[in-house]
Structures are given as C-alpha cells and as structure tokens.
mmCIF file of the N, C-alpha and C atoms, coordinates in Angstrom:
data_MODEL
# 
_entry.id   MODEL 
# 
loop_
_atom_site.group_PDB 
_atom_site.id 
_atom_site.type_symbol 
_atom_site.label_atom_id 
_atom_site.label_alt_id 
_atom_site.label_comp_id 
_atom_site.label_asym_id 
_atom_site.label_entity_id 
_atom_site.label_seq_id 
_atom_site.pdbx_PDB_ins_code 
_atom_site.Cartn_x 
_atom_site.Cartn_y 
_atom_site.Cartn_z 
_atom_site.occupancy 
_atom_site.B_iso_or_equiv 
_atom_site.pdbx_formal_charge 
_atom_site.auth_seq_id 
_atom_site.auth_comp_id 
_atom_site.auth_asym_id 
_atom_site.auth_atom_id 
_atom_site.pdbx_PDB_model_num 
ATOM 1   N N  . UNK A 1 1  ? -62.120 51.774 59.857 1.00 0.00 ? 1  UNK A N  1 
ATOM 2   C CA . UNK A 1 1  ? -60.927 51.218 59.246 1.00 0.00 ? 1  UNK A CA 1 
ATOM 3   C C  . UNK A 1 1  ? -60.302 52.231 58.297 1.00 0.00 ? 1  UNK A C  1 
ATOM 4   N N  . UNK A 1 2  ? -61.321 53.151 57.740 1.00 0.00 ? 2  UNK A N  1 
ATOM 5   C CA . UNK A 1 2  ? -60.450 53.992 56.753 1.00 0.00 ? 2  UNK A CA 1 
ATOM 6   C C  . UNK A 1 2  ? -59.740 54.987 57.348 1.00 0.00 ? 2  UNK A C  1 
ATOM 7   N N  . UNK A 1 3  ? -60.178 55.403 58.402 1.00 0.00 ? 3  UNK A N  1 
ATOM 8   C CA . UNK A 1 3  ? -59.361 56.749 59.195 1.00 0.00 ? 3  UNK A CA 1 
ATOM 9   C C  . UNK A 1 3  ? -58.318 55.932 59.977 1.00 0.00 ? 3  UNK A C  1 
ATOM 10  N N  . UNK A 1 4  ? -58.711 54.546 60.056 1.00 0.00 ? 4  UNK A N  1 
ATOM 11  C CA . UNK A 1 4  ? -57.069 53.868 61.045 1.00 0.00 ? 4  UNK A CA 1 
ATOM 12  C C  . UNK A 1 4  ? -56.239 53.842 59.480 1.00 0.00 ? 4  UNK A C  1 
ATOM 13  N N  . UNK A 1 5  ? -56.670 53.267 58.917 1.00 0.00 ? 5  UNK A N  1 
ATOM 14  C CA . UNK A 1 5  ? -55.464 53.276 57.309 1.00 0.00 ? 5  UNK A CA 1 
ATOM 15  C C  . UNK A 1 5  ? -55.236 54.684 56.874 1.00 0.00 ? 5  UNK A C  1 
ATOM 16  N N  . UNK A 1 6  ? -55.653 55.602 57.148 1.00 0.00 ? 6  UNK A N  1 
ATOM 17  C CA . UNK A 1 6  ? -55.316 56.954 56.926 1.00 0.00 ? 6  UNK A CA 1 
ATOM 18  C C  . UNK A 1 6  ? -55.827 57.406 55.390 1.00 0.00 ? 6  UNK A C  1 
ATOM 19  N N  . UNK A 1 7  ? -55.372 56.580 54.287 1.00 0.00 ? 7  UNK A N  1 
ATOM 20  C CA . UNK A 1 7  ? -55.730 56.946 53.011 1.00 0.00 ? 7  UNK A CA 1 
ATOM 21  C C  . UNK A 1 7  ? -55.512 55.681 52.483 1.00 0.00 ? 7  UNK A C  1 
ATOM 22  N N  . UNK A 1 8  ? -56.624 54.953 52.523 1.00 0.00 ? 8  UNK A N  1 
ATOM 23  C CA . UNK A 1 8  ? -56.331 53.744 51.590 1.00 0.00 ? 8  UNK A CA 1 
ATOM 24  C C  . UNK A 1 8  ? -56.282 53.815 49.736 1.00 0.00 ? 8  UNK A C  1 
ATOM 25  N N  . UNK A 1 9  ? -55.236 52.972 49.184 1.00 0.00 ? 9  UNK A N  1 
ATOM 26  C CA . UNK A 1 9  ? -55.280 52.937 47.529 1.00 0.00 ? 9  UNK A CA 1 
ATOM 27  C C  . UNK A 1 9  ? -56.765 52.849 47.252 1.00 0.00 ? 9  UNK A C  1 
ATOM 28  N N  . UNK A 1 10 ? -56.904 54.120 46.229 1.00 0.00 ? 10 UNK A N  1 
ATOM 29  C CA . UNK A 1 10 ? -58.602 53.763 45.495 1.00 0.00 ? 10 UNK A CA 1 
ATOM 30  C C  . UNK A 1 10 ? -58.269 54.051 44.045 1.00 0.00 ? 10 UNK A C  1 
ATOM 31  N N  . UNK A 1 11 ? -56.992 53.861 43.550 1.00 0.00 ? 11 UNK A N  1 
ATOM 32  C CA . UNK A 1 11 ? -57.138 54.356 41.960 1.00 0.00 ? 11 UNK A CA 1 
ATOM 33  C C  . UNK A 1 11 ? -58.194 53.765 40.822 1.00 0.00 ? 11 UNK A C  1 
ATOM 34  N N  . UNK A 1 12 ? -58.782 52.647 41.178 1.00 0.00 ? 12 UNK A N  1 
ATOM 35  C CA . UNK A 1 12 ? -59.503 52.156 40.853 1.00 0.00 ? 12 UNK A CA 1 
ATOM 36  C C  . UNK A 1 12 ? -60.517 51.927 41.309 1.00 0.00 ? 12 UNK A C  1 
ATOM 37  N N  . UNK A 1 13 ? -61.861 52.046 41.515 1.00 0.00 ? 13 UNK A N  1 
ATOM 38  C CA . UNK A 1 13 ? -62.781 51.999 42.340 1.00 0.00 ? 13 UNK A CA 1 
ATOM 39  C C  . UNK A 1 13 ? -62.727 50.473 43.310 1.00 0.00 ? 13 UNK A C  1 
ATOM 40  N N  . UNK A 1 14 ? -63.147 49.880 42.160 1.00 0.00 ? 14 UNK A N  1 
ATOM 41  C CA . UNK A 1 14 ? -63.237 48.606 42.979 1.00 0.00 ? 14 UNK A CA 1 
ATOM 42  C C  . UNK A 1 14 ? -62.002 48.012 44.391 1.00 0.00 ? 14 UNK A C  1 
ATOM 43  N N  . UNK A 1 15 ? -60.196 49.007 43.878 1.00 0.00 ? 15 UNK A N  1 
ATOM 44  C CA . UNK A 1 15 ? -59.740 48.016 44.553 1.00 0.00 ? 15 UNK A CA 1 
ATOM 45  C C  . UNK A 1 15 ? -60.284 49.011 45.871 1.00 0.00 ? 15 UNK A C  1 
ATOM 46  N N  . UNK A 1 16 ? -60.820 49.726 46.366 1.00 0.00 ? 16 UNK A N  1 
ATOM 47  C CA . UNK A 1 16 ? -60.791 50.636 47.704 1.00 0.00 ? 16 UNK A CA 1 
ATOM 48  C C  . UNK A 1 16 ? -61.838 49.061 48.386 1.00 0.00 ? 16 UNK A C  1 
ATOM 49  N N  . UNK A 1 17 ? -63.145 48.666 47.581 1.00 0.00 ? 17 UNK A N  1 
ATOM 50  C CA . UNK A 1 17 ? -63.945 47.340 48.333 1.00 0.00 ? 17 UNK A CA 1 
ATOM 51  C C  . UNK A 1 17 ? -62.522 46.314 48.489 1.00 0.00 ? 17 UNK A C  1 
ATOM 52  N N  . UNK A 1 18 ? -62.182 46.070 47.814 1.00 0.00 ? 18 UNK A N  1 
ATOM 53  C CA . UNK A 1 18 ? -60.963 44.879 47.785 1.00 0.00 ? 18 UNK A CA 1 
ATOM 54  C C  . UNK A 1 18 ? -60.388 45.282 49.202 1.00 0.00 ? 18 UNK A C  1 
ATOM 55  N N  . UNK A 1 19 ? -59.849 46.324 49.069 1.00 0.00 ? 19 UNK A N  1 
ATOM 56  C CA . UNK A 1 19 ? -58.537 46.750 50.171 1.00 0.00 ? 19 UNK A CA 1 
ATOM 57  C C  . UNK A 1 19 ? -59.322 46.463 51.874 1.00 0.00 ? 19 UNK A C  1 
ATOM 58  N N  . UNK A 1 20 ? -60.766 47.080 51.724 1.00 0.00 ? 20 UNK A N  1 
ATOM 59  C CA . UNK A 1 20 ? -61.548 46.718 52.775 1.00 0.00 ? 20 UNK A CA 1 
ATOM 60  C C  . UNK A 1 20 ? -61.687 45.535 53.371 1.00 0.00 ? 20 UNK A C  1 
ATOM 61  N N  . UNK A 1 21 ? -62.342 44.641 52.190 1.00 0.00 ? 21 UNK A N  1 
ATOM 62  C CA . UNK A 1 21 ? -63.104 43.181 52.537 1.00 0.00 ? 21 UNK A CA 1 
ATOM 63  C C  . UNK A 1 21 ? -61.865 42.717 53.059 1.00 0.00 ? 21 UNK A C  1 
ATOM 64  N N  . UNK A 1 22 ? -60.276 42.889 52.172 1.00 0.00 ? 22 UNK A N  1 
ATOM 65  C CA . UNK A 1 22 ? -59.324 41.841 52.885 1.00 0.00 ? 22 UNK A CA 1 
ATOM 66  C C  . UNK A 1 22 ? -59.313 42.388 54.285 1.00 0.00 ? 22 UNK A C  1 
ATOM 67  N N  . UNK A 1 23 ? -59.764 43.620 55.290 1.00 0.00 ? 23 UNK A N  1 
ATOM 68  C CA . UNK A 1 23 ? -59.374 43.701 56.279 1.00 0.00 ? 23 UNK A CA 1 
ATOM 69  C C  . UNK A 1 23 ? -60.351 43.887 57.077 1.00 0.00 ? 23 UNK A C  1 
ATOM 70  N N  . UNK A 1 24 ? -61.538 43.392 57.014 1.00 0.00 ? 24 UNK A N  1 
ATOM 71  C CA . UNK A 1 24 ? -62.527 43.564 57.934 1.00 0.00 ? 24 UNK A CA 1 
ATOM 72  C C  . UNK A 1 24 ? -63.625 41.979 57.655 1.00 0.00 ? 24 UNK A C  1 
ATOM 73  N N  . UNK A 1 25 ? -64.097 41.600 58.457 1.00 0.00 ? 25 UNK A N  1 
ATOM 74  C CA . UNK A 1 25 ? -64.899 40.526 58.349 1.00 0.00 ? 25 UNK A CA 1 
ATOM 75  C C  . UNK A 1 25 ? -66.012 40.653 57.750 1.00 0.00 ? 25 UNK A C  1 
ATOM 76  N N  . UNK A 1 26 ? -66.607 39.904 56.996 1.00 0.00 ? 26 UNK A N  1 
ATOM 77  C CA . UNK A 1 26 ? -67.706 40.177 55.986 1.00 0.00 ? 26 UNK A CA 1 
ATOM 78  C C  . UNK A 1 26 ? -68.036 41.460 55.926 1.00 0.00 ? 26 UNK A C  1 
ATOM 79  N N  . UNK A 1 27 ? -66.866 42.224 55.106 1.00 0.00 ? 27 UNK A N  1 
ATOM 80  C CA . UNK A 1 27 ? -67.251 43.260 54.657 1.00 0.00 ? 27 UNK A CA 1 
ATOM 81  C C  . UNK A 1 27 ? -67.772 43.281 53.072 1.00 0.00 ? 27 UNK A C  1 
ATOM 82  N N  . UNK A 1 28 ? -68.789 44.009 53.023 1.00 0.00 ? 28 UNK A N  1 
ATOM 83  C CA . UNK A 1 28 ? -69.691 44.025 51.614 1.00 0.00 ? 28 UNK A CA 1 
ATOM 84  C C  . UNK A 1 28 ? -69.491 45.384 51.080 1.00 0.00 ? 28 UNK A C  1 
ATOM 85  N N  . UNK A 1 29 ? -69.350 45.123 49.717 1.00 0.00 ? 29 UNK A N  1 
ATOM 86  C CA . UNK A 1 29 ? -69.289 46.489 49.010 1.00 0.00 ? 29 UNK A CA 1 
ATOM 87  C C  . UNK A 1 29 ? -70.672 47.688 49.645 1.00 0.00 ? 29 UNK A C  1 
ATOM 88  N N  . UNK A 1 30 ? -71.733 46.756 49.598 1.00 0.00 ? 30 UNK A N  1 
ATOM 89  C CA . UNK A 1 30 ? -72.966 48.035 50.108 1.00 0.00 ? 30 UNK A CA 1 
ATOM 90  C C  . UNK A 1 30 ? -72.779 49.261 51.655 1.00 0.00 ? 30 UNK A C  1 
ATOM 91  N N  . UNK A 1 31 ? -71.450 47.944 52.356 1.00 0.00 ? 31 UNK A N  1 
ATOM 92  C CA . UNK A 1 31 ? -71.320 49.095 53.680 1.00 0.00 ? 31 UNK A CA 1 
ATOM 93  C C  . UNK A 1 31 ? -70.562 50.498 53.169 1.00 0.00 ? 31 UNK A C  1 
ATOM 94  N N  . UNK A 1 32 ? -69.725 50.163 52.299 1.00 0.00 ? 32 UNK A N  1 
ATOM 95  C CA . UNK A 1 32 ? -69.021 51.585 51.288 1.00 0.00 ? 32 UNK A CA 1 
ATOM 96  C C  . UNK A 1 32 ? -70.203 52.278 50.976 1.00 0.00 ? 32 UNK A C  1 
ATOM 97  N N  . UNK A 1 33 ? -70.621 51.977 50.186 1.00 0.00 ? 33 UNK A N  1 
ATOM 98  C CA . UNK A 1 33 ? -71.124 53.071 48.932 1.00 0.00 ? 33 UNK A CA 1 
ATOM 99  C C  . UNK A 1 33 ? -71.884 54.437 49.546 1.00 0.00 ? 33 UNK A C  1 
ATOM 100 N N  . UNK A 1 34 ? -72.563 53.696 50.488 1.00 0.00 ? 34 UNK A N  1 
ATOM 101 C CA . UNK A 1 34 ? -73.933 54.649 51.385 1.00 0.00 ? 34 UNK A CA 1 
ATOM 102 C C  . UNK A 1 34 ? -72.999 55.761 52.131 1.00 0.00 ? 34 UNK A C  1 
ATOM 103 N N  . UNK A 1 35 ? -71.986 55.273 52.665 1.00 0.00 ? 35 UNK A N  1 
ATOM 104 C CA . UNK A 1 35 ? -70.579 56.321 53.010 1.00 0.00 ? 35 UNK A CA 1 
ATOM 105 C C  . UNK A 1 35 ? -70.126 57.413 51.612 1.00 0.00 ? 35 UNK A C  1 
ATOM 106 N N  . UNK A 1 36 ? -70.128 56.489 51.240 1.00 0.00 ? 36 UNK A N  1 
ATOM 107 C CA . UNK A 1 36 ? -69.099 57.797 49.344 1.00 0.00 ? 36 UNK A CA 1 
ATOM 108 C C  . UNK A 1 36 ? -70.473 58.189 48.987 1.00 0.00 ? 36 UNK A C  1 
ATOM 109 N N  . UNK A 1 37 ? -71.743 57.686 48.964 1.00 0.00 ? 37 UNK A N  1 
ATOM 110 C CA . UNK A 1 37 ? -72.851 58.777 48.609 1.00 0.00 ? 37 UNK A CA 1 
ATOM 111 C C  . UNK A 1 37 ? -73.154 59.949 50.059 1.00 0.00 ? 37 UNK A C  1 
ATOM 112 N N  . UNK A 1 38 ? -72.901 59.636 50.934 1.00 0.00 ? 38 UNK A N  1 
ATOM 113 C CA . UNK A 1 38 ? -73.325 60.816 51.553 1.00 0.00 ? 38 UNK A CA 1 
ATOM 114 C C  . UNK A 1 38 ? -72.243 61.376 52.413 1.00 0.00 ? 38 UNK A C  1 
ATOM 115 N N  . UNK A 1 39 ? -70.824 60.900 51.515 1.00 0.00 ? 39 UNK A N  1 
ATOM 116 C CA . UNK A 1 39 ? -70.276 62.188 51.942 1.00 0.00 ? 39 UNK A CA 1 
ATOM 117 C C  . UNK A 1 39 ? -69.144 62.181 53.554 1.00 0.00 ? 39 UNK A C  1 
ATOM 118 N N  . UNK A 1 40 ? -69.403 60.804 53.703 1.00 0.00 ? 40 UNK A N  1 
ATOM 119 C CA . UNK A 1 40 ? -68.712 60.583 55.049 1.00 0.00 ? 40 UNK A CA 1 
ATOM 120 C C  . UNK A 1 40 ? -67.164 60.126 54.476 1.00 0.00 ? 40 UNK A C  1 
ATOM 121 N N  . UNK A 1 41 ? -67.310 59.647 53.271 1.00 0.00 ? 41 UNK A N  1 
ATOM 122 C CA . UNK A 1 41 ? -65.939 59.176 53.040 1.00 0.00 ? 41 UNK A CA 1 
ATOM 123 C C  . UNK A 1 41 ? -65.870 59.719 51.523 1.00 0.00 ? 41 UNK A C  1 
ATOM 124 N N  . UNK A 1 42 ? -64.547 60.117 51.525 1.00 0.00 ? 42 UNK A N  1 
ATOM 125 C CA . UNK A 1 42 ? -64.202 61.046 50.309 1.00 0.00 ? 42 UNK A CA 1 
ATOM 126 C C  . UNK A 1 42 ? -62.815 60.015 49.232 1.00 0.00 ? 42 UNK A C  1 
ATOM 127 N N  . UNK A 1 43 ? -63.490 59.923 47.962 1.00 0.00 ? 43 UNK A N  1 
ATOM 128 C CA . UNK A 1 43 ? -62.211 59.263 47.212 1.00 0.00 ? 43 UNK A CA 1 
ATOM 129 C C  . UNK A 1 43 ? -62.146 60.419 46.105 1.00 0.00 ? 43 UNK A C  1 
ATOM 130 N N  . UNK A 1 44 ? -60.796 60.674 46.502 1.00 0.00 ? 44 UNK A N  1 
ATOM 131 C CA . UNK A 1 44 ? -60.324 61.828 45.754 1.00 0.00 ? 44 UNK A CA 1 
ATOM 132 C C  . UNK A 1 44 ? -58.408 61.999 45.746 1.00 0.00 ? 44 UNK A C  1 
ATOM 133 N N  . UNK A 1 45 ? -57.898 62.683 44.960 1.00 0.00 ? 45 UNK A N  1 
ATOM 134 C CA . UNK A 1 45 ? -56.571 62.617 44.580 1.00 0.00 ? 45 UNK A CA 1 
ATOM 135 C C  . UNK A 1 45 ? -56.586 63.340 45.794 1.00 0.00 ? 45 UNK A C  1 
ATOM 136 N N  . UNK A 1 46 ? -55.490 62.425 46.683 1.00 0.00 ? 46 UNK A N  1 
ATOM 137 C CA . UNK A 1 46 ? -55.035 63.069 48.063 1.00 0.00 ? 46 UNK A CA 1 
ATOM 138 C C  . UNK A 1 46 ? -53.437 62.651 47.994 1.00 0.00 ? 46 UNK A C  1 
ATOM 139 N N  . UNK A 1 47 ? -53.196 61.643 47.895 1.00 0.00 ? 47 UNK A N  1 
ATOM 140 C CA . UNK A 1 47 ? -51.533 61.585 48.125 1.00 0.00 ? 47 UNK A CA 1 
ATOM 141 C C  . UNK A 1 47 ? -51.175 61.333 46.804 1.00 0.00 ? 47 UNK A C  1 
ATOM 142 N N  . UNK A 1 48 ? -49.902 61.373 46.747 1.00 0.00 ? 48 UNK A N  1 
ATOM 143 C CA . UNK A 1 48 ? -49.072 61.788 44.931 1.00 0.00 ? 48 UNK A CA 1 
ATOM 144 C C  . UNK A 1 48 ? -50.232 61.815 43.514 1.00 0.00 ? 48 UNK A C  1 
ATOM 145 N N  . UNK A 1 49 ? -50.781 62.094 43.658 1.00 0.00 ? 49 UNK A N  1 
ATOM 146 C CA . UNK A 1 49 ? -51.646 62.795 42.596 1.00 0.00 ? 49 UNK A CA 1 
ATOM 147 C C  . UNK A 1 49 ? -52.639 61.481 42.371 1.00 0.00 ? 49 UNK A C  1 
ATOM 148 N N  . UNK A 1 50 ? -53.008 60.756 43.079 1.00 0.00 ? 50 UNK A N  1 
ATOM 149 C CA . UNK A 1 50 ? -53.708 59.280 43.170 1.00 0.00 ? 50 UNK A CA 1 
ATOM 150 C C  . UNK A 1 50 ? -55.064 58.920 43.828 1.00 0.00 ? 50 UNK A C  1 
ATOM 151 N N  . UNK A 1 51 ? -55.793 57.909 43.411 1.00 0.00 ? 51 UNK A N  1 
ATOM 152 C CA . UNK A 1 51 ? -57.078 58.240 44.393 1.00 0.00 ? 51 UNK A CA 1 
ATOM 153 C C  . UNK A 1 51 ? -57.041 57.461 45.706 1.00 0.00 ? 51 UNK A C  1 
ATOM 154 N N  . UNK A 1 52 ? -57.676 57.694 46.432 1.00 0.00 ? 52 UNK A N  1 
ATOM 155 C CA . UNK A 1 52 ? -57.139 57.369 47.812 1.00 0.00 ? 52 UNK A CA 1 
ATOM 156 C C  . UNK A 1 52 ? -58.816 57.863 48.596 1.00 0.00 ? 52 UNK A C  1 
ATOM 157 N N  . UNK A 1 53 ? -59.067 56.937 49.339 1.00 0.00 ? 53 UNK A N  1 
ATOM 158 C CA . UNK A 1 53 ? -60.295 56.942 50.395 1.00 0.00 ? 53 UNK A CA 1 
ATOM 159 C C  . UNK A 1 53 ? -59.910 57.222 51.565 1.00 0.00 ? 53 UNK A C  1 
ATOM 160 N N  . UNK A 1 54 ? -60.945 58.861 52.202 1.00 0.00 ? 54 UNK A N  1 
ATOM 161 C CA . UNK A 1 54 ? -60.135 58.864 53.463 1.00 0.00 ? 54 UNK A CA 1 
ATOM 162 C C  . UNK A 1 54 ? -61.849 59.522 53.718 1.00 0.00 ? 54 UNK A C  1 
ATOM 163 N N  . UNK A 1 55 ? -61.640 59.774 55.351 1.00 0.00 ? 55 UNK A N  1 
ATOM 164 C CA . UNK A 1 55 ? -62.905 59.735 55.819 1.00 0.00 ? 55 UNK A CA 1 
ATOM 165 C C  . UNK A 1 55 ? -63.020 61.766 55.529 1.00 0.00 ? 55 UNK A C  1 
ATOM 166 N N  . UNK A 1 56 ? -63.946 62.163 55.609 1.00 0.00 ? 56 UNK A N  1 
ATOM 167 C CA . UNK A 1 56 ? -64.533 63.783 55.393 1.00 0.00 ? 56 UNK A CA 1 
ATOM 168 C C  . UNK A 1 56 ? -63.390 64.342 56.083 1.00 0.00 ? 56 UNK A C  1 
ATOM 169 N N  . UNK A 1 57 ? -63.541 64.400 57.091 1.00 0.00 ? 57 UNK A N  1 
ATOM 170 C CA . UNK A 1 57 ? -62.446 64.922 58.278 1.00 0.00 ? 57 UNK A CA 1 
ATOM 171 C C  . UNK A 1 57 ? -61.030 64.948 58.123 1.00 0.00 ? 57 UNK A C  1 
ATOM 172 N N  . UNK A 1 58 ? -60.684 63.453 58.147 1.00 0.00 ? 58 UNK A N  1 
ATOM 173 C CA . UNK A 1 58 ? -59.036 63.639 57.493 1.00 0.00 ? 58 UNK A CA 1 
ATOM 174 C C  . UNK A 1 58 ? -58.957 64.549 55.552 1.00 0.00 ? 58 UNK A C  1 
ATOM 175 N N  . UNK A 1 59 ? -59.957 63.902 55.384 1.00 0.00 ? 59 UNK A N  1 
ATOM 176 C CA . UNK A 1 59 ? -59.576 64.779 53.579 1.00 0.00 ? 59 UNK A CA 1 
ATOM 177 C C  . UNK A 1 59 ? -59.218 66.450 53.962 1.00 0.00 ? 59 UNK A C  1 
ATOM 178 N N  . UNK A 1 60 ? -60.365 66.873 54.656 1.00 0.00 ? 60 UNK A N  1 
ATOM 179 C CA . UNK A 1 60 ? -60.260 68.694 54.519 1.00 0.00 ? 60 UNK A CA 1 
ATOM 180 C C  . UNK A 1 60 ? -59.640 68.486 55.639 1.00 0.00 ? 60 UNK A C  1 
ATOM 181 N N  . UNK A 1 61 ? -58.238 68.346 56.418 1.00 0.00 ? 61 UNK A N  1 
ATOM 182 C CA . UNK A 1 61 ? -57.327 68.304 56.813 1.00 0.00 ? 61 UNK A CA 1 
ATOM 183 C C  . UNK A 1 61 ? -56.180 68.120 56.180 1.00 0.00 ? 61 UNK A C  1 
ATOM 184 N N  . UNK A 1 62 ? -56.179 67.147 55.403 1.00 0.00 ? 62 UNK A N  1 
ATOM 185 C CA . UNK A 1 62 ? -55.066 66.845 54.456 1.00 0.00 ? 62 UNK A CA 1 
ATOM 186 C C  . UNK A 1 62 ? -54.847 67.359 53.286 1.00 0.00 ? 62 UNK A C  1 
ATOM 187 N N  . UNK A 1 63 ? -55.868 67.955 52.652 1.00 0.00 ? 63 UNK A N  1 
ATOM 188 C CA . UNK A 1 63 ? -55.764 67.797 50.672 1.00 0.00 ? 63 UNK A CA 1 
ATOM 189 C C  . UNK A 1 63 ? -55.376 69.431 51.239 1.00 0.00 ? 63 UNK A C  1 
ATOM 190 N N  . UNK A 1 64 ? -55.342 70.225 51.641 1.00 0.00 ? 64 UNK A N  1 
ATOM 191 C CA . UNK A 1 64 ? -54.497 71.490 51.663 1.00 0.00 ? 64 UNK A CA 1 
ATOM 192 C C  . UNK A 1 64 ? -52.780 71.074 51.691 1.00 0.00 ? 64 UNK A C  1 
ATOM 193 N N  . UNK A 1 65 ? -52.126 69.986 52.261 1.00 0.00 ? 65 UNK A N  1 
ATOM 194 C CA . UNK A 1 65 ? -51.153 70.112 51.736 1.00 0.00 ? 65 UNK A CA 1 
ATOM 195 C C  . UNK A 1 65 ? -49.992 70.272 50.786 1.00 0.00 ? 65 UNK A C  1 
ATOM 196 N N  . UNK A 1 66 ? -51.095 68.820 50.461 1.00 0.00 ? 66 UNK A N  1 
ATOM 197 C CA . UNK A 1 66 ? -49.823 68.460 48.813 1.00 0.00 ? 66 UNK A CA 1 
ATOM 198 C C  . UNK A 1 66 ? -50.541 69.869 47.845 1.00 0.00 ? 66 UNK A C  1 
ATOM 199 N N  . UNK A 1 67 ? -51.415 70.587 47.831 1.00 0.00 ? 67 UNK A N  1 
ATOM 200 C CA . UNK A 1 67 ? -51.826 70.781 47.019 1.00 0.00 ? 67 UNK A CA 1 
ATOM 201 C C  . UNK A 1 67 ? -51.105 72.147 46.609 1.00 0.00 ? 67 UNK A C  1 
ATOM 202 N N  . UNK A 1 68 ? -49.887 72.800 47.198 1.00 0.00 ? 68 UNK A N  1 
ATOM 203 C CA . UNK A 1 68 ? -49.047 73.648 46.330 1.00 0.00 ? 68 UNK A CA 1 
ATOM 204 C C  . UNK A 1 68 ? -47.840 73.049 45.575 1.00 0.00 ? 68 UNK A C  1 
ATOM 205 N N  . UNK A 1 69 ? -47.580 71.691 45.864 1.00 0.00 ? 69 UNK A N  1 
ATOM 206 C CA . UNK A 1 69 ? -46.886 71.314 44.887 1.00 0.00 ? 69 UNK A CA 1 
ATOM 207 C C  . UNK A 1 69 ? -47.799 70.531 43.730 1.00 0.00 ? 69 UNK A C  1 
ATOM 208 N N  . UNK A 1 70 ? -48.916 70.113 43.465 1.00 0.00 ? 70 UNK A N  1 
ATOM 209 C CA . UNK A 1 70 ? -49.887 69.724 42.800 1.00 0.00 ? 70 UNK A CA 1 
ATOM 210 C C  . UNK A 1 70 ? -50.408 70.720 41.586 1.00 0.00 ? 70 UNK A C  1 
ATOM 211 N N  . UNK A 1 71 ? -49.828 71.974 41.739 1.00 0.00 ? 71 UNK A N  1 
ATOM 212 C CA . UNK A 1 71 ? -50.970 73.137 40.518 1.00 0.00 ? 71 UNK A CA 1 
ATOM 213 C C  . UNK A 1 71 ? -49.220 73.451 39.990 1.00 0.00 ? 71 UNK A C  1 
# 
C-alpha cells in the first residue's frame, strides 16, 4: 500500500498508522514498525520539506530530486 500511495503524510508519526489502518483491513500498528526498523520503509522529508513514508526503493529514487531546491 505504501509504494501504491507513493508517499504517504507521516509528519507525525502516528498519523502514517492512521493513514494505513483507514486503508487496509485490520491493519495494526506492529505490521509498520518491523518495516521502519529494518529499513524496508523509509519516513523521511521527501516531498515539500515534510515527512512522508515511502518504501526503500522509491525513497533513493526520489529524495535526489527535490533535494537542490531543499539546501
């Protein structure tokens, strides 16, 4: 679901579980976390300077863009 949403809102931790559970069926915070600890899913300032959950793959694809108008 996170690589079909491309970069879901995470400015806040919690809402990235929120944004999930509303779109997947009994989704539980524990199916996240084991992902953001090892690395399969990255929450990091990716679009307008904001945090945003995207999977390993799309991040080091993407965060080279914005990032000459960003420094």
């Amino acid at each position: 679901m996170i690589g079909r949403l491309v970069a879901p809102q995470a400015q806040e931790p919690n809402w990235a579980y929120v944004g999930l559970w509303c779109r997947i069926h009994a989704f539980t915070q524990s199916r996240l976390t084991p992902w953001l600890k090892d690395r399969q899913v990255v929450r990091s300032g990716l679009l307008r300077s904001t945090q945003h959950l995207a999977t390993a793959d799309d991040f080091c694809r993407q965060w080279p863009l914005p990032q000459p108008m960003l420094v």
